[in-house]
C-alpha positions, -999 to 999 in steps of 0.1 A, spaced: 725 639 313 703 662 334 668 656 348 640 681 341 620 687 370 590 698 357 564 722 376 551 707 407 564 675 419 531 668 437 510 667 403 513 638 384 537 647 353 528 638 319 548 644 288 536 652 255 555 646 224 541 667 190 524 698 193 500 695 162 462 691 170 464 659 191 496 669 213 479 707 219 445 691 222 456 668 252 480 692 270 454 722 269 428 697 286 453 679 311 467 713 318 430 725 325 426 697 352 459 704 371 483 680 359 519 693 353 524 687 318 550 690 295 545 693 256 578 687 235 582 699 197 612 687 177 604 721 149 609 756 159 573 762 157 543 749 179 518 736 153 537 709 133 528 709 97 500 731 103 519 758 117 523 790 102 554 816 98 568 844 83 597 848 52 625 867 55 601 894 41 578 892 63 559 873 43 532 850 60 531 813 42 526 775 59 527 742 47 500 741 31 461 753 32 440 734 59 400 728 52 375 731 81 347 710 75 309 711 87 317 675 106 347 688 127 323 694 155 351 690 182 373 715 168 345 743 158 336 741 198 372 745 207 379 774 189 344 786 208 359 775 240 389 797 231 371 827 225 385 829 188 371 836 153 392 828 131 372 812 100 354 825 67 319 819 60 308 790 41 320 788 8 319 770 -24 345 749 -41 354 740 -80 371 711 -96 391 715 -129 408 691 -151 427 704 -185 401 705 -203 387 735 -179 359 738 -151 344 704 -143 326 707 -111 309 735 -89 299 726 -55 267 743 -37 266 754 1 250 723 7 234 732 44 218 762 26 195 734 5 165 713 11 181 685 27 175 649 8 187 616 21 222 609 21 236 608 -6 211 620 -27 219 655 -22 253 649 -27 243 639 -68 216 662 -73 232 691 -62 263 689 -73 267 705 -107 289 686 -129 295 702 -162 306 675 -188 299 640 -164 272 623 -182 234 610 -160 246 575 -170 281 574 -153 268 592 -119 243 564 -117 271 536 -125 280 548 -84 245 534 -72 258 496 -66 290 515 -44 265 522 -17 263 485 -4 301 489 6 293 525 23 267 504 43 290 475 47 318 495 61 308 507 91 345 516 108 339 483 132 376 466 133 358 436 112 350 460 83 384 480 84 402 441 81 379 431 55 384 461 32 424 472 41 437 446 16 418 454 -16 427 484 -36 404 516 -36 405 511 -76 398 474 -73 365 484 -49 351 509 -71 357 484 -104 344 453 -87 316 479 -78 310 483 -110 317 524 -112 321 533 -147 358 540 -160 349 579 -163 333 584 -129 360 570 -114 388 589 -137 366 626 -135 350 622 -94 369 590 -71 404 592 -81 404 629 -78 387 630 -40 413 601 -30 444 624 -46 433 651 -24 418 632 4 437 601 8 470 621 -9 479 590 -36 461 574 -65 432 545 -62 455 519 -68 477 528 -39 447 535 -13 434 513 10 396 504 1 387 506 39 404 543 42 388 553 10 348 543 25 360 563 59 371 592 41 343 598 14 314 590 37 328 613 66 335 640 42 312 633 17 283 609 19 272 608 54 251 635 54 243 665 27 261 695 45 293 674 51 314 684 22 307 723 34 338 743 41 353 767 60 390 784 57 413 803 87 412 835 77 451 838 77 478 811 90 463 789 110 496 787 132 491 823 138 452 823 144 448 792 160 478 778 178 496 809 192 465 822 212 460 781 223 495 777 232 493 809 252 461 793 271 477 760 276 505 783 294 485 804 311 468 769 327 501 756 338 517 738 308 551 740 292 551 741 254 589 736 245 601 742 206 634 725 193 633 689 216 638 657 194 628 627 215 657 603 217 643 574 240 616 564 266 632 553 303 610 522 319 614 514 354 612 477 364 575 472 359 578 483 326 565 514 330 574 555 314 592 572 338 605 596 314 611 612 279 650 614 265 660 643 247 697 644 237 713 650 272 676 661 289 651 638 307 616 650 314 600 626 339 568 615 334 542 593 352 521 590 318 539 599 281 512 609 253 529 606 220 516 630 192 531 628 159 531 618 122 539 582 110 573 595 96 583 616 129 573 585 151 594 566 122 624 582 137 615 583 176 614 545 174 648 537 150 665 560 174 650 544 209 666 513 221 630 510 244 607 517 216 626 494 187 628 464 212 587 457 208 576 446 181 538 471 178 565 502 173 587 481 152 559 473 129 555 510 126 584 509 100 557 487 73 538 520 70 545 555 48 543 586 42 538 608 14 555 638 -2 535 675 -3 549 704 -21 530 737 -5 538 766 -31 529 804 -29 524 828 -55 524 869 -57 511 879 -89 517 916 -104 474 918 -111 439 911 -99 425 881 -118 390 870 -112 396 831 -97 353 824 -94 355 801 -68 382 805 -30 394 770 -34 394 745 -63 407 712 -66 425 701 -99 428 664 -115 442 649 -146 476 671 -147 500 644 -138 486 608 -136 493 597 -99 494 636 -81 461 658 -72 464 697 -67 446 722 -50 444 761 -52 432 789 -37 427 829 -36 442 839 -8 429 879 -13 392 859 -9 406 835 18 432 855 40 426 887 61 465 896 53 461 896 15 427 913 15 435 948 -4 468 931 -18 471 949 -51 475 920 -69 467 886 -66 482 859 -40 475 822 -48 482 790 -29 489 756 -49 495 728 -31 503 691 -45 499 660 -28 517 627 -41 540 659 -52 576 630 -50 580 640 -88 583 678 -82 605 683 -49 643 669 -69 635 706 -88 646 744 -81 619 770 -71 627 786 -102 620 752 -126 586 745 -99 570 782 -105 569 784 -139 553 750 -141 525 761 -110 518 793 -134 512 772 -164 488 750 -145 472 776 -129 467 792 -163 453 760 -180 427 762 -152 423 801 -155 437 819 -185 444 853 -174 470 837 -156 493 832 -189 494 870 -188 507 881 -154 541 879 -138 551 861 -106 562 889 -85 574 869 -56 570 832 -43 577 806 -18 578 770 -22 576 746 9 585 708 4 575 689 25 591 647 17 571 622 39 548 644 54 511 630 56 501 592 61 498 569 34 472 546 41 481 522 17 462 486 14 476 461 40 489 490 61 454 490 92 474 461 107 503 481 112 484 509 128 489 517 165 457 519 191 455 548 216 467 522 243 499 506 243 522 477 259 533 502 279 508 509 303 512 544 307 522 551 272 491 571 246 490 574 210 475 593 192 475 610 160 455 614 122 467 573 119 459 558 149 432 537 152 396 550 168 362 543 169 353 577 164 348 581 126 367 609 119 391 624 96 421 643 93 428 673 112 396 662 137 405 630 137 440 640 152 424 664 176 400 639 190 427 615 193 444 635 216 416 641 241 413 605 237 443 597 248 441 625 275 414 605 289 432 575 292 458 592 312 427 608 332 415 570 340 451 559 350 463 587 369 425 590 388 431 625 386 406 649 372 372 649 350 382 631 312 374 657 285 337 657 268 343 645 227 311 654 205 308 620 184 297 621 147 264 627 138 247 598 136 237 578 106 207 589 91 178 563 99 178 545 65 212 538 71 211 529 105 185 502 94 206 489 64 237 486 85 216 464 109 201 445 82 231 439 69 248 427 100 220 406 109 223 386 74 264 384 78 258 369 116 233 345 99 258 336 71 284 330 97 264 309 118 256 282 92 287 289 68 323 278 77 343 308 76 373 302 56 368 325 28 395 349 26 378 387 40 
């Protein structure tokens, strides 16, 4: 086994496993502040499951299309910081079922702005929902203003069941079946009664509720691996760092104290003074059942109670221009337990542009059901959906496709499963997380929730190290004032409760 001597041996080393947001996010920082940094990706690509390639073809696809959204303030100034512009304007979304066009979505920054979330419900155009069911939602506030993503709230809402939150709440059968299920199937990736309650409350008001521009969208204009990541990875290099493709981690070496010195790779060894790890639940599955360091403590042990679900990322070349209304539309009610999206990639992609025909992207999550089949049994069965949605698609011909499957690839954050979940600090002292699942105070979401979790746990490695300035993280916007006063209200009455109540009711 050979040691890698990495860059300067006078600059404290630090090794970085996953180069997806939160692995290129703390190695274009630490590599900024002079650190000799190392970041290690087990696929061929720099990106992860966001990056981007070509087919044999010379086709472009990925795994799957990416949503940037008005509260990803952290990555918006990034891409500034980079000097890139690689997103569309604003745009609007749809939301079909079987029965056809269910739901049209405003820019909502470009209206009078109402207090959360009343903009949300007026402004949204629902075609068939009836008045009565959108107002059957009202009593679901109380939990938005309970759940405030304090460690108390996430342990008294992990165990119960999205559906059994929204029920108990009082939602009416339809809203739930036409509006909630279908934003968990595409934002949480799995049915109501598989979601967390807790995860459900983060994820709609981040996205959703918080404030009345949240839910407003922005695209890359091609493969975000292409647009994004290659000119980043060519900045983190030009700042010092190593970005190595094609290195599965096989172990962690400790020294006596019980700190990293290093980073196993089959027969290398990077050496390290701090380790950041960044990667999925199912990639950091593996690290640990194939580290004799990791597997002998019990936090990464527990890492094998969580999951992962399966994607299915499919791209189609159709023989004529049809007229899709909106760029991206999400689609319920198709299969009971999976949610779809789609979207016109000659609106969406520089690449496809003046493509003479038309180039659509359908991805499913919760997609288990659909990846035992062929790409010739899954086309057919995209076109036929894609036509229910939008009937000139019964009429033209696939001309070329690509399907992507993708088994285990996004977090499941099932109920019971925040106790599993690792913090950005570790038993290890000079061991990071951090990653879309790991557990922050930020309030974030998804791909700016992984990103900030890396400059998180850059700053850690700052702090420990004493070596450099830690890296500036835009928070949320803030609660509007009405719910900054019910969230205080409310926590003054459960403090009062507490104080005169025993507490042994189950939370």
């Amino acid at each position: 086994m050979k040691n890698v001597k990495v860059m300067d041996e006078r600059s404290p080393r630090i090794v970085i496993v996953g180069a997806g947001w939160a692995g290129l996010g703390a190695a274009h920082h630490l590599a900024k502040q002079g650190y000799d940094v190392t970041l290690l990706e087990a696929g061929a690509y720099p990106g992860g499951l966001v990056a981007g390639w070509k087919t044999p073809g010379g086709r472009s696809i990925e795994a799957g299309i990416h949503g940037f959204w008005y509260p990803y303030r952290n990555i918006f100034s990034l891409v500034d910081q980079l000097g890139l512009k690689p997103f569309t304007p604003w745009t609007r979304s749809s939301q079909y079922s079987p029965v056809g066009l269910e739901v049209e979505s405003p820019i909502f920054q470009d209206l009078p702005r109402l207090p959360t979330p009343l903009g949300t419900f007026l402004y949204t155009q629902f075609k068939r929902l009836p008045l009565r069911d959108r107002l059957s939602a009202l009593p679901l506030l109380y939990a938005l203003i309970d759940f405030d993503n304090s460690d108390a709230a996430w342990r008294r809402y992990d165990s119960v069941t999205a559906r059994e939150l929204f029920k108990d709440f009082g939602v009416s059968a339809r809203l739930y079946r036409e509006s909630f299920e279908p934003m968990l199937l595409v934002g949480l990736f799995a049915p109501g009664e598989q979601c967390s309650a807790a995860a459900a409350l983060g994820m709609l008001y981040y996205f959703i509720l918080a404030h009345q521009p949240d839910f407003d969208v922005v695209w890359c204009r091609g493969t975000v691996g292409e647009m994004i990541f290659r000119p980043w990875v060519q900045q983190i290099e030009q700042a010092g760092g190593k970005v190595l493709t094609q290195r599965r981690v096989s172990n962690v070496r400790l020294d006596s104290r019980g700190q990293a010195t290093g980073v196993v790779c089959g027969d290398e060894v990077f050496d390290a003074d701090a380790v950041i790890f960044a990667v999925g639940v199912t990639g950091m599955q593996k690290i640990v059942s194939g580290s004799p360091t990791l597997r002998n403590r019990r936090e990464f042990r527990d890492l094998m109670n969580l999951s992962a679900i399966d994607v299915m990322a499919t791209r189609l070349w159709f023989d004529r221009k049809i007229e899709i209304p909106r760029p991206s539309n999400a689609c319920f009610g198709f299969q009971a337990t999976t949610g779809w999206t789609f979207f016109d990639l000659n609106a969406l992609h520089d690449e496809f542009r003046d493509e003479p025909g038309t180039v659509v992207e359908a991805d499913f999550y919760h997609a288990n059901q659909f990846l035992p089949l062929s790409d010739t049994e899954i086309v057919p069965l995209v076109q036929r959906d894609l036509a229910t949605c939008i009937p000139a698609f019964h009429e033209a011909k696939v001309i070329d496709s690509g399907v992507v499957r993708l088994p285990r690839a996004v977090t499941h954050f099932a109920p019971g499963s925040y106790r599993y979940l690792l913090p950005a600090e570790t038993s290890i002292s000079n061991l990071f997380m951090s990653g879309d699942w790991v557990v922050t105070r930020h309030g974030s979401w998804s791909q700016e929730k992984a990103y900030v979790t890396g400059l998180e746990a850059a700053n850690l490695a700052i702090a420990q190290l004493e070596r450099g300035t830690p890296a500036t993280i835009l928070p949320v916007e803030p609660d509007e004032p009405h719910i900054q006063t019910m969230r205080s209200l409310n926590q003054s009455l459960r403090n009062w409760g507490q104080s005169i109540l025993p507490n042994f009711w189950l939370p």
